[in-house]
DSSP file (Angstrom, degrees, kcal/mol; ACC not computed):
  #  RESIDUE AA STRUCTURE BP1 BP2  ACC     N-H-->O    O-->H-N    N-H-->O    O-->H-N    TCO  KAPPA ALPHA  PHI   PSI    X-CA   Y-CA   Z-CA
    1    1 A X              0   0    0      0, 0.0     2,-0.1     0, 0.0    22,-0.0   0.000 360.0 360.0 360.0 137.4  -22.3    0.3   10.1
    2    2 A X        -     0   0    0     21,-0.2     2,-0.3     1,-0.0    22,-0.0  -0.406 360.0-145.2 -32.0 128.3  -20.2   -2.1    8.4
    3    3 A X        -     0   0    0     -2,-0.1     2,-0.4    20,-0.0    20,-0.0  -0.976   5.9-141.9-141.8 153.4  -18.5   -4.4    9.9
    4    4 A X        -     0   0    0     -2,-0.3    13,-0.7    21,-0.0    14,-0.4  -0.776  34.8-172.4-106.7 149.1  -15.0   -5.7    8.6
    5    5 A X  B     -A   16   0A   0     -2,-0.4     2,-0.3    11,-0.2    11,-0.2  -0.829  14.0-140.2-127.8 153.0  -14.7  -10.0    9.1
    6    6 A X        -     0   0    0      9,-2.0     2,-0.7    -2,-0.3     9,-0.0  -1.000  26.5-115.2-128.3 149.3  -12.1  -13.0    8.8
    7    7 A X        -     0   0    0     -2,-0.3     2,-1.5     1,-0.1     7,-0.2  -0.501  18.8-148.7 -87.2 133.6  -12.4  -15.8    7.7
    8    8 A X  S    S-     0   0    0      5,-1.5     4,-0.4    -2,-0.7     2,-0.2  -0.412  72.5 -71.9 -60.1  44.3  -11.9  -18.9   11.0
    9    9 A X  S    S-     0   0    0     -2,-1.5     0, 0.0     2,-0.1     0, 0.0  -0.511  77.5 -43.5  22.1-133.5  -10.5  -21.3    8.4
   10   10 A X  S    S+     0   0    0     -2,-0.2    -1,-0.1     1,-0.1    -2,-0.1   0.772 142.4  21.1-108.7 -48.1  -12.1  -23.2    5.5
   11   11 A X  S    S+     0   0    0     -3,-0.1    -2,-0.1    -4,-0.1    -1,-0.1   0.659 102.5  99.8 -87.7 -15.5  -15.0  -24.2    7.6
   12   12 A X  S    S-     0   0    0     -4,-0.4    -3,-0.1     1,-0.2     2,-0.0  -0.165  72.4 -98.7 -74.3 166.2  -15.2  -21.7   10.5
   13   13 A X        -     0   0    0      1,-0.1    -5,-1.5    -6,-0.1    -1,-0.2  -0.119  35.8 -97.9 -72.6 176.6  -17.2  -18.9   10.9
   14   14 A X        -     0   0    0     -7,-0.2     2,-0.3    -9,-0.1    -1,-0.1  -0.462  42.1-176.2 -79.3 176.4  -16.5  -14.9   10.2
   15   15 A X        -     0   0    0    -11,-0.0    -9,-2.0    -9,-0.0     2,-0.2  -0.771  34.4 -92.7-172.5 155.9  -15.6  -13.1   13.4
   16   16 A X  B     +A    5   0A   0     -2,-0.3   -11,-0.2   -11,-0.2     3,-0.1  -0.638  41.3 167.7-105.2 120.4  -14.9   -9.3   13.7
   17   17 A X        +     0   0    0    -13,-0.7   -12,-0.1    -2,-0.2    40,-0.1  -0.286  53.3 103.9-127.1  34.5  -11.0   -8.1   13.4
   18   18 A X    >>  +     0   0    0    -14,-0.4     3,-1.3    38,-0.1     4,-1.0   0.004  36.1 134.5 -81.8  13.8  -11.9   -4.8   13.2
   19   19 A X  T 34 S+     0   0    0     36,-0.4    38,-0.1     1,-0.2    -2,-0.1   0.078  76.2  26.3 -24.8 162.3  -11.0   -3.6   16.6
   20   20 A X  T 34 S+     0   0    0      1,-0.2    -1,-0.2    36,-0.2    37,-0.1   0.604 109.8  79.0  57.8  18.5   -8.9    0.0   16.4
   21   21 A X  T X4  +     0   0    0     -3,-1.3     3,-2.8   -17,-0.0    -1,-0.2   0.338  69.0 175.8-134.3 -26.7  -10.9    0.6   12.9
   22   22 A X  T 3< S-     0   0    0     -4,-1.0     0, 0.0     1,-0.2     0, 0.0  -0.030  74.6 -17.9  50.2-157.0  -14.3    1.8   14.7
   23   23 A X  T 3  S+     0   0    0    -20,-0.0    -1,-0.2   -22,-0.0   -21,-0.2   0.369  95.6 139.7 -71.1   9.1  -16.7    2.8   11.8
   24   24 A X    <   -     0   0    0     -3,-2.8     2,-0.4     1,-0.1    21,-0.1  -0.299  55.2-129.2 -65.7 121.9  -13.7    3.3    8.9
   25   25 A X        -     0   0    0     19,-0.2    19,-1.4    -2,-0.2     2,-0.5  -0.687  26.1-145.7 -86.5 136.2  -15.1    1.8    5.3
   26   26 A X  E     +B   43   0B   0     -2,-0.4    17,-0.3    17,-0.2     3,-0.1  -0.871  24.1 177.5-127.9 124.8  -12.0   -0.5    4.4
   27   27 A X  E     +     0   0B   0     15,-0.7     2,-0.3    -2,-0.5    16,-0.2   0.553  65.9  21.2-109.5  -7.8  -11.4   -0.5    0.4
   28   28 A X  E     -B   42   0B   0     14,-1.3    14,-1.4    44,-0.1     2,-0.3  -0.867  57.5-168.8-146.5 172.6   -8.4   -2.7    0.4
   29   29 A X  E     -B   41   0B   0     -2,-0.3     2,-0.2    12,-0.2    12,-0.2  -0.649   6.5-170.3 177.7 118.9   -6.4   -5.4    2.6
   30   30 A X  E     -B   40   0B   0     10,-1.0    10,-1.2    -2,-0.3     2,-0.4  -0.870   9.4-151.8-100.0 126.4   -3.1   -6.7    2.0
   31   31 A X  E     -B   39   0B   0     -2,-0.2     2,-1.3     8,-0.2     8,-0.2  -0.780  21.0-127.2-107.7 171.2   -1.4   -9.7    3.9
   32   32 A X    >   -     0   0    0      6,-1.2     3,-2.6     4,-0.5     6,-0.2  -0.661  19.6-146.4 -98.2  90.7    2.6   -9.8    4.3
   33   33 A X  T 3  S+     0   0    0     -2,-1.3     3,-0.4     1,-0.3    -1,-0.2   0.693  92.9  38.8 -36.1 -54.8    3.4  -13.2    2.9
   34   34 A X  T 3  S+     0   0    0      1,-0.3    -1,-0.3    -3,-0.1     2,-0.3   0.734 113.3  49.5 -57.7 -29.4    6.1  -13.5    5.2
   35   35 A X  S <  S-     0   0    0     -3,-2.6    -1,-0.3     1,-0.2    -3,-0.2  -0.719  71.5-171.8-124.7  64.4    4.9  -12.2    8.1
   36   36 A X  S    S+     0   0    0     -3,-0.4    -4,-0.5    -2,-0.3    -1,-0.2   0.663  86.3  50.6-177.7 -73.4    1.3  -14.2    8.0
   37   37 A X  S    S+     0   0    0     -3,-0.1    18,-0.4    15,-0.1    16,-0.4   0.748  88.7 101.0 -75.5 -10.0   -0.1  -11.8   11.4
   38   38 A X        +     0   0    0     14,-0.2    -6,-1.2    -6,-0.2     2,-0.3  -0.552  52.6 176.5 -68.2 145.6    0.9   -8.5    9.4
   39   39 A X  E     -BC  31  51B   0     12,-1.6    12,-1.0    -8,-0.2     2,-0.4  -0.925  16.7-166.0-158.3 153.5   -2.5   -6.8    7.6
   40   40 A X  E     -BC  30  50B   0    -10,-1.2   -10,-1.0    -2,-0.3     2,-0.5  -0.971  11.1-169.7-153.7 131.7   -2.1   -3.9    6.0
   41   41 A X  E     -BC  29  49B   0      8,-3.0     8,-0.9    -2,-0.4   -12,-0.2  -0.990  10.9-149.9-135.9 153.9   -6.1   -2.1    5.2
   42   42 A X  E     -B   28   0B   0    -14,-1.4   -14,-1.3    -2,-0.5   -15,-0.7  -0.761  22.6-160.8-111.7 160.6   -6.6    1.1    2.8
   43   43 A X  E  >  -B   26   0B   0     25,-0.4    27,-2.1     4,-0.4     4,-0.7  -0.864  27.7 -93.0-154.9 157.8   -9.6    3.2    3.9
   44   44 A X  T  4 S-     0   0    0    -19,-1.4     2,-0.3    25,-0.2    25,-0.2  -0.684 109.7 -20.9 -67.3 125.0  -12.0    5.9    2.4
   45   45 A X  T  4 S+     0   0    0     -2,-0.5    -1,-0.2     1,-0.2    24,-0.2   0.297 122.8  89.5  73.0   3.0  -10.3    9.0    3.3
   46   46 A X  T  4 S-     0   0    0      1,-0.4    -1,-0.2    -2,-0.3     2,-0.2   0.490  79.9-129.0 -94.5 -25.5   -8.3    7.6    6.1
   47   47 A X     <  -     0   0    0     21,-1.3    -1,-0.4    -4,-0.7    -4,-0.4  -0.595  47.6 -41.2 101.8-168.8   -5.3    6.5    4.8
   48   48 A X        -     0   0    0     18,-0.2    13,-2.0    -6,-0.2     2,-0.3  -0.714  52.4-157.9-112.4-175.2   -3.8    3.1    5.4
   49   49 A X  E     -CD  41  60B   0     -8,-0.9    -8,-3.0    11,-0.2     2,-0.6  -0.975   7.3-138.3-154.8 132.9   -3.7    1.1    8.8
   50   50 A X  E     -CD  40  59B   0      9,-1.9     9,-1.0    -2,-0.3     2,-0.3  -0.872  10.9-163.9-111.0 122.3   -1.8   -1.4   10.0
   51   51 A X  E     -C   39   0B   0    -12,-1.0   -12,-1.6    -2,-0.6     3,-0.2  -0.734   8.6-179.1 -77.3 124.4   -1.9   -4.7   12.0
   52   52 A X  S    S+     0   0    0     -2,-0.3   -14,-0.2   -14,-0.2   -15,-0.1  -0.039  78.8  38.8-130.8  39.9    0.5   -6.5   13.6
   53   53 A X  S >  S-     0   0    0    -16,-0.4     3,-0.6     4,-0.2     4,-0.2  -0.351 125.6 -70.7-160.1  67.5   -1.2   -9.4   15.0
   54   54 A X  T 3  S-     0   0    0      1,-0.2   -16,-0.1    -3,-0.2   -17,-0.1   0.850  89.5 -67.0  34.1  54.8   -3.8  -10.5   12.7
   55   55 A X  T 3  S+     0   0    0    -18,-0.4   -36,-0.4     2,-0.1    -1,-0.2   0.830  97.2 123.2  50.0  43.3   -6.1   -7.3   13.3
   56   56 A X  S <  S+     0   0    0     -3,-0.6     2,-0.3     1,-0.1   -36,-0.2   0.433  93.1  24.1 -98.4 -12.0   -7.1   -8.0   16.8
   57   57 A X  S    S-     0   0    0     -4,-0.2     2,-0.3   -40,-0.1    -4,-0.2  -0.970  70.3-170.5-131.3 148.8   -5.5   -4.6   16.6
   58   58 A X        -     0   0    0     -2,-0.3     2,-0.3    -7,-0.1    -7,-0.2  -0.937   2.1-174.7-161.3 153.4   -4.7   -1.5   14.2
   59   59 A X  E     -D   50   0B   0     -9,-1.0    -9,-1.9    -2,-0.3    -2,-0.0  -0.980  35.1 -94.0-132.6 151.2   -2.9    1.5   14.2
   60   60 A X  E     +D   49   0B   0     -2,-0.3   -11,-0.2   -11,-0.2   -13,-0.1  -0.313  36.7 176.8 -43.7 131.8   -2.4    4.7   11.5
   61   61 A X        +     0   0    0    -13,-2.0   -13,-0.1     1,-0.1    -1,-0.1  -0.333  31.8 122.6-142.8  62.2    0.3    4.2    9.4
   62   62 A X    >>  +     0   0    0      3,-0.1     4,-1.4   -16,-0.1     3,-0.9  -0.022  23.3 151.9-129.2  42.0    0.3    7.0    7.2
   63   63 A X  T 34 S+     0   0    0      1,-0.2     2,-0.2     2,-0.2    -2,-0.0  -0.401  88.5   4.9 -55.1 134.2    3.9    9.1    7.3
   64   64 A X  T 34 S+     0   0    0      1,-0.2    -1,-0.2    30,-0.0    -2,-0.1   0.063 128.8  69.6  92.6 -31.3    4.5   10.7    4.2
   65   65 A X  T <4 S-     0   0    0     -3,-0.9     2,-0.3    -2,-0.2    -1,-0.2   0.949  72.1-173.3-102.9 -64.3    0.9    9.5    2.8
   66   66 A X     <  -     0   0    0     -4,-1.4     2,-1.7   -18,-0.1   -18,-0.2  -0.722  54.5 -29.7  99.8-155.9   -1.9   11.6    4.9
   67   67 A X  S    S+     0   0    0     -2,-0.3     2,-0.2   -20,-0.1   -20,-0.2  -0.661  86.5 146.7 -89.7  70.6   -5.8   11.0    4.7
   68   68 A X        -     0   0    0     -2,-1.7   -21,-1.3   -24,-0.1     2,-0.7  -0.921  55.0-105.3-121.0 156.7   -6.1    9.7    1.2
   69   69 A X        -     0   0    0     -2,-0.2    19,-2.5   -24,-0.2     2,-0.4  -0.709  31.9-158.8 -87.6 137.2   -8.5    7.2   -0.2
   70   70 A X  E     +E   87   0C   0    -27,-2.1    17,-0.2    -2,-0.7     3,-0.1  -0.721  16.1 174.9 -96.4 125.4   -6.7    4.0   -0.8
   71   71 A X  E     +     0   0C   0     15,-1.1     2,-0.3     1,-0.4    16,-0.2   0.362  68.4   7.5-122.8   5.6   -8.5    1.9   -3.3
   72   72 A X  E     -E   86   0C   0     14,-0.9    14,-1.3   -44,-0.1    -1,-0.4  -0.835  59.2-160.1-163.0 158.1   -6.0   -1.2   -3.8
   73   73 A X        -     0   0    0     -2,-0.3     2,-0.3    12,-0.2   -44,-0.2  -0.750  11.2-170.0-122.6 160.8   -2.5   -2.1   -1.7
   74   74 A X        -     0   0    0     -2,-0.3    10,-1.6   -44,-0.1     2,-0.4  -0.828  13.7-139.8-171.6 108.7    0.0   -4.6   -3.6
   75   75 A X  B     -F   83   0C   0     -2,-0.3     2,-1.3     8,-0.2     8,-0.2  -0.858  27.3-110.4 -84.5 124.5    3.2   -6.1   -1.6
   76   76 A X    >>  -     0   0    0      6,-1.4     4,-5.2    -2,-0.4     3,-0.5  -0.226  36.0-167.9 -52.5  89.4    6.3   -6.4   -3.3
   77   77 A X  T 34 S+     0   0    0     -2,-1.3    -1,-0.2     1,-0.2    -2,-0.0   0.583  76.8  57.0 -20.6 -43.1    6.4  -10.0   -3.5
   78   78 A X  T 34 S+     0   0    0      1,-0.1    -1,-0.2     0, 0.0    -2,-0.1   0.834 129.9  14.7 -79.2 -43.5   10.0  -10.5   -4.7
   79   79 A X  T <4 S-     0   0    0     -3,-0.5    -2,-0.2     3,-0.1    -1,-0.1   0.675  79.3-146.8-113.6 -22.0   11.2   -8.7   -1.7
   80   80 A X  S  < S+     0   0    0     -4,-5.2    -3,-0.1     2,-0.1     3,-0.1   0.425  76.2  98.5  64.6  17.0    8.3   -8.5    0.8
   81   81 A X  S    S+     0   0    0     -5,-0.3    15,-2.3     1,-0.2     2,-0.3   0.619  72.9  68.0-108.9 -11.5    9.8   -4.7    2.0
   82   82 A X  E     - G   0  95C   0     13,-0.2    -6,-1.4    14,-0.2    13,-0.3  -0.901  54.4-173.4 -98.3 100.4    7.5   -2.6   -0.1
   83   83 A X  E     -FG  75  94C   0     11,-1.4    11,-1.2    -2,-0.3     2,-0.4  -0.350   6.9-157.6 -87.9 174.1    4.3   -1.7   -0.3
   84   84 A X  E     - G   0  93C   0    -10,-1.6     2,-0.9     9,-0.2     9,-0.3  -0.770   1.8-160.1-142.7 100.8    2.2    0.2   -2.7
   85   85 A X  E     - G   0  92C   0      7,-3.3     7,-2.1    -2,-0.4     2,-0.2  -0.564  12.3-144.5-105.4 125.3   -0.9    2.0   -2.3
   86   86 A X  E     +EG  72  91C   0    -14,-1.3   -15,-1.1    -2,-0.9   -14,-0.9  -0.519  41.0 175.5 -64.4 125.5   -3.4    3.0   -5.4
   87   87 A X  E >   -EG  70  90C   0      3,-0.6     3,-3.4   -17,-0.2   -17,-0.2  -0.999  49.1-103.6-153.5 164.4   -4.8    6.3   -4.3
   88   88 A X  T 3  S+     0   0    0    -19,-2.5   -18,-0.1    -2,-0.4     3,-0.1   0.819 128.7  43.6 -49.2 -25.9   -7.1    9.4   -5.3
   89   89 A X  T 3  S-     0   0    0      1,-0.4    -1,-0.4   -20,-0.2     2,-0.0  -0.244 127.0 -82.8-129.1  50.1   -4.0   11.1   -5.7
   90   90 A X  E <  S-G   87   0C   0     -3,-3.4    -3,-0.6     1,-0.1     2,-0.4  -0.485  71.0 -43.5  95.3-169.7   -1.5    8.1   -7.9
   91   91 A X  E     -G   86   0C   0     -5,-0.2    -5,-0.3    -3,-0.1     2,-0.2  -0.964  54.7-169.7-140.0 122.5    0.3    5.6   -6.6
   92   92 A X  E     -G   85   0C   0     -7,-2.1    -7,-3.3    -2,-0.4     2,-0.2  -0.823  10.6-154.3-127.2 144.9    2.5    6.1   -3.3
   93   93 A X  E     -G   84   0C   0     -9,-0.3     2,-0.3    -2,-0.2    -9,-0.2  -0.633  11.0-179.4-100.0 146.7    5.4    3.3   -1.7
   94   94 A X  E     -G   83   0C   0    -11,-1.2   -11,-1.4    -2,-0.2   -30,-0.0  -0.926  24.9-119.7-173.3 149.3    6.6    2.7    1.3
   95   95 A X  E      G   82   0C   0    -13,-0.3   -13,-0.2    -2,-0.3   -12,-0.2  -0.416 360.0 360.0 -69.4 156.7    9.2    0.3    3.0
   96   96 A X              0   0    0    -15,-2.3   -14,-0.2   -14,-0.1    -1,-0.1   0.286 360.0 360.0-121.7 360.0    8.1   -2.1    5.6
């Protein structure tokens, strides 16, 4: 199995934020510039999943989108309220 890591700061070691993600192969991860504990991960065939304490947690977050593989997320920068997920089937938005 895989296992998905962060990094403990500049020196620290990896440690496992993959709670609520079980055995899911994670192709993408987005953070929310403003919102520092927000994590946003695209998955093979899962859709995307979201965090909202710096992955100690994650939940489905895939209205409107379904089980598709996500291969890149990009947050609207300018505004921080969109995101945008790269997928098998084109390229789907969604507010956050």
């Amino acid at each position: 199995m895989r296992r998905r890591m962060a990094a403990e700061g500049v020196s620290g070691s990896w440690r496992s934020v993959n709670s609520g993600l079980g055995s899911l192969q994670i192709r993408a991860l987005d953070v929310d510039p403003q919102r520092h504990d927000r994590v946003y991960a695209g998955t093979s065939g899962r859709g995307v999943y979201v965090s909202g304490d710096g992955g100690a947690s994650w939940e489905v977050w895939n209205e409107g989108l379904g089980n598709l593989w996500v291969k890149a997320l990009a947050m609207d920068v300018s505004s921080c309220d969109v995101l945008y997920a790269g997928t098998n089937d084109g390229v789907w938005e969604r507010a956050v």
